[in-house]
N, C-alpha and C positions, 0 to 999 in steps of 0.2 A: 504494500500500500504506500502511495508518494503519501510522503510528508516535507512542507513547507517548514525550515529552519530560518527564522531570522537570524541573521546576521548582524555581529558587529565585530571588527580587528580582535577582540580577546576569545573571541568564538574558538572552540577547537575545531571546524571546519575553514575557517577562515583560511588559511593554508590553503587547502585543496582548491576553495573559489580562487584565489590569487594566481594560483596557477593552472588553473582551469582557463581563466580568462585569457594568462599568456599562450596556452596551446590556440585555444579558439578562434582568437582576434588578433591581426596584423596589430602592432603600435599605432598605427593611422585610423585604426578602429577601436580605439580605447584610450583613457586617461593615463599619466602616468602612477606608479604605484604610489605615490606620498597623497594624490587627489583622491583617486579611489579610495584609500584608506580616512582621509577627513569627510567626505560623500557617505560612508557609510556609517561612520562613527556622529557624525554631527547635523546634514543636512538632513530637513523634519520633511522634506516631499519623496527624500528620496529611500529608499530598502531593497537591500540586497539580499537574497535569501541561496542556503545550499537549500540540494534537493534530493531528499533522501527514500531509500526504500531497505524499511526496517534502520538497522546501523549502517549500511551501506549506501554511502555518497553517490550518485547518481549523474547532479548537475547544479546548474547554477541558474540563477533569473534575477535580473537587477529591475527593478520598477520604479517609475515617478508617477506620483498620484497628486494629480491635478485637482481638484475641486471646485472648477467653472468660477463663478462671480462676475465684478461687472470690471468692463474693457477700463484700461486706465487710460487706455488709448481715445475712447469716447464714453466719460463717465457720465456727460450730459445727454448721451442718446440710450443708455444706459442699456449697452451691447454684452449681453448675457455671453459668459465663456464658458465649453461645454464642461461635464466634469471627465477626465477621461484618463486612462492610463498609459505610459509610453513607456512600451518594453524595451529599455537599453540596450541589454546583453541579454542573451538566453541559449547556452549550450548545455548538451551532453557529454558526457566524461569521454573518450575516447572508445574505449572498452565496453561502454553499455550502448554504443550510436548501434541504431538497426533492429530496435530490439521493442519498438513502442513509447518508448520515456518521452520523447520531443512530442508526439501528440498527447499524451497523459498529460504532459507540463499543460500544453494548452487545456486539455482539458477542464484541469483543474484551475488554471487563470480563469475559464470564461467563469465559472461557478461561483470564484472569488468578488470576480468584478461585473455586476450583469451590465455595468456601463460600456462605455465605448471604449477601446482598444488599439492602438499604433505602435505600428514598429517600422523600421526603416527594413531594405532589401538592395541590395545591391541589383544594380540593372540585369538584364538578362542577356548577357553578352557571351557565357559559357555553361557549358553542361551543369557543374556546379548549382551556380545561378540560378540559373532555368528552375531546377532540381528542389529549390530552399523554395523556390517562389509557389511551384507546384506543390507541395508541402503545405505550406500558408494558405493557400487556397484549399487543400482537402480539409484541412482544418476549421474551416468558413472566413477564412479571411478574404480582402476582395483587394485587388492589388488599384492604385490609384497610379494614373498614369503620367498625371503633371508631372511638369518640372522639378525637382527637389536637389538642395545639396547638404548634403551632410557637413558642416559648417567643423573647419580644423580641432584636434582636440589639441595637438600645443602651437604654440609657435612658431612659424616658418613650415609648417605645413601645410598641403594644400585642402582645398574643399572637394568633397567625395559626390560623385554624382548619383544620387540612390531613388528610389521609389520607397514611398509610405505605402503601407497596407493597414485596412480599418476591421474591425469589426467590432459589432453592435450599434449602426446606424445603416439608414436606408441607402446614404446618396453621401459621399464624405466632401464632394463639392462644396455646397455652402459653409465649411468648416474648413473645407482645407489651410487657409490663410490664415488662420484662429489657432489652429493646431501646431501648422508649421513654424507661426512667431513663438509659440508659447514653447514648444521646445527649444529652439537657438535660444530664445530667452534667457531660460531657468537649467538647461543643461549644458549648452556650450559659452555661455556669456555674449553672446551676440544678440543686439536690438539692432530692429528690422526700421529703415527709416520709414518716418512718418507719412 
């Protein structure tokens, strides 16, 4: 049975996510380790969780939890922000990929969250790709085809070209540009000009 461990740096799983993350994720696709460790220990939107079955580490899922409110952007038209969550990171251990765990994980987010749900995907430019996307979509995810860049996680790096995928909304159009400031926002420190 998966079981959701929050996480924090004193965690006895903490380890295994740290380095979960370095197999799973190019450095262009992740924070470096001194951020992630203050992200998990300190910011209150963000939770990192291992993912376990029984004692047995499994995977890893980092989430920011939005909470909608009104636009500070137009606090006089008083533009409602959805509440939604944006799945960071989300891998499986090497050893357990192929096995169920990445749609369990899902499964068990949508249960967590009946709201709406974003992750970013890398274009579908190879097997790979294609592979993760087709995935997300068996899962009920719906791939969004706009424009999107994954905004540098340090400096001197560049911006990643990626596709958002939603689920738990009909149409992620009218939200897309809601979504997409709010995470540059509050994940990578980039505000979107006015």
């Amino acid at each position: 049975m998966l079981h959701w461990e929050r996480l924090d740096t004193k965690h006895r799983l903490y380890p295994f996510a740290e380095n979960l993350l370095h197999t799973a994720f190019p450095s262009n696709e992740r924070r470096d380790d001194a951020q992630q460790r203050e992200y998990t220990d300190r910011k209150t939107e963000f939770t990192a969780y291992a993912l376990t079955d029984g004692d047995e580490p499994i995977g890893l899922i980092t989430c920011w939890h939005f909470c909608g409110g009104v636009s500070a952007k137009e606090p006089s038209a008083e533009r409602t922000l959805p509440e939604f969550v944006y799945v960071e990171h989300l891998a499986v251990a090497p050893s357990k990929r192929n096995s169920g765990y990445g749609a369990e994980i899902l499964r068990s987010l949508k249960e967590r969250h009946k709201g709406i749900i974003v992750l970013e995907v890398e274009l579908p430019q190879d097997e790979m790709s294609r592979r993760r996307i087709a995935f997300y979509e068996r899962n009920g995810f719906e791939l969004c085809r706009r424009p999107y860049l994954q905004p540098p996680y340090r400096p001197g790096d560049t911006s990643l070209p990626m596709h958002l995928m939603f689920h738990g909304t009909a149409s992620p159009a009218p939200i897309f540009n809601t979504i997409r400031d709010t995470i540059h926002r509050h994940v990578y420190g980039v505000v979107q000009p006015a």
